[in-house]
N, C-alpha and C positions, 0 to 999 in steps of 0.2 A: 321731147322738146319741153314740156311743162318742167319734168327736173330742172331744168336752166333757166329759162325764159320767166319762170314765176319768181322766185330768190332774188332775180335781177333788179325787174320791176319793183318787188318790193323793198328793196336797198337801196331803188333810186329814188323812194318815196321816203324812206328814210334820210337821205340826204337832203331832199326836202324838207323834212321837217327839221335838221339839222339847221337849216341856213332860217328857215323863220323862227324858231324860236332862240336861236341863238341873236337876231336883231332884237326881239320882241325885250329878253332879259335883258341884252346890255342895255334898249331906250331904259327899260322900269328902271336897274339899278343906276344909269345916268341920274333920274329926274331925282330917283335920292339921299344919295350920296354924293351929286358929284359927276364930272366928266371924269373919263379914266386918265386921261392926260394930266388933271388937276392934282393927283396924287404922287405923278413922280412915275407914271408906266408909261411905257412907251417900247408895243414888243413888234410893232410896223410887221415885217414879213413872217418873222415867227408865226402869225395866228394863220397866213395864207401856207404855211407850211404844216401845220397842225389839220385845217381845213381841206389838204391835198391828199395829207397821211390819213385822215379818216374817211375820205371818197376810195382810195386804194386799197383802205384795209375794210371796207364793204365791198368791194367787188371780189377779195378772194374770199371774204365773209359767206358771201351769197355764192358763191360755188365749191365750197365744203360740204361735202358728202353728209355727214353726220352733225347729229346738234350739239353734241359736248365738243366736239372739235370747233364749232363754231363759238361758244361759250368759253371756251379758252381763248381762241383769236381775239378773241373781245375784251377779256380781263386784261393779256398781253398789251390788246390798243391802248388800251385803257392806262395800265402802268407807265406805259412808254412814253403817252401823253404828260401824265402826272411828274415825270421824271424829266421831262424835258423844258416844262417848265414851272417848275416847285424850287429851284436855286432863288432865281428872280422874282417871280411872278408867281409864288403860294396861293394867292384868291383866286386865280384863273387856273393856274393848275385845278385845282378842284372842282372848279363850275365847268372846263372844259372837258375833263375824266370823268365826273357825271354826264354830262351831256351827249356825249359822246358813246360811252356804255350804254346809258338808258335808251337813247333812240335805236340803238343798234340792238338791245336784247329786244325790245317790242318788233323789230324789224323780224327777228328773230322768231318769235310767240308769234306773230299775224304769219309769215311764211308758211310754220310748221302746220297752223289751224286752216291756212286757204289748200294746202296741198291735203290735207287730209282729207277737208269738204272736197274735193276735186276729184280726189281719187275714191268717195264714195259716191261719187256719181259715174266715174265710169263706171264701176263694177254695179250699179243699180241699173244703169243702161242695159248693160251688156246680157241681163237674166232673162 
């Protein structure tokens, strides 16, 4: 059950931190550049579509067996993001393919580190 149950948690903690720091950067970059709408953007559902595809691509994230499989899943998010909106929207393309990536490889590193602490406590138990 921890194979499961821990990966999840921790992608949904990821997703968390996805949704604050993604408000956190757009206030900072509003207060100095500018509203985004002041520029001429306006991507309305795209970013809830973007926002949907990386809660979907952490949940098969967090139940991939292996960590390069998951480290691939992630590059793929990652591109697919970059690629879906780098036509239009180039600065968001980037700040969202970063953001995106990064929360998700830490999500990644903290997993990898809490199941290992986990599983040396069972077998310290168990002696």
């Amino acid at each position: 059950m921890l194979r499961w149950v821990l990966p999840i948690v921790v992608h949904l903690f990821a997703v968390v931190a996805y949704v604050a720091l993604n408000g956190t950067l757009v206030s900072w970059y509003k207060q100095y550049a500018g509203g985004l709408t002041s520029r001429g953007v306006a991507v309305g559902i795209a970013m809830y579509m973007v926002f949907w595809f990386f809660v979907g691509m952490n949940l098969l994230i967090a139940l991939l067996p292996r960590v390069w499989g998951k480290v691939q899943a992630t590059v793929f998010m990652a591109a697919i993001i970059g690629f879906y909106l780098w036509p239009e929207h180039p600065l968001r393309a980037l700040f969202y393919s970063t953001l995106s990536a990064s929360v998700t490889l830490v999500a990644i590193g903290a997993n990898a580190q809490l199941h290992r602490h986990f599983l040396n406590l069972i077998f310290k138990g168990s002696k």
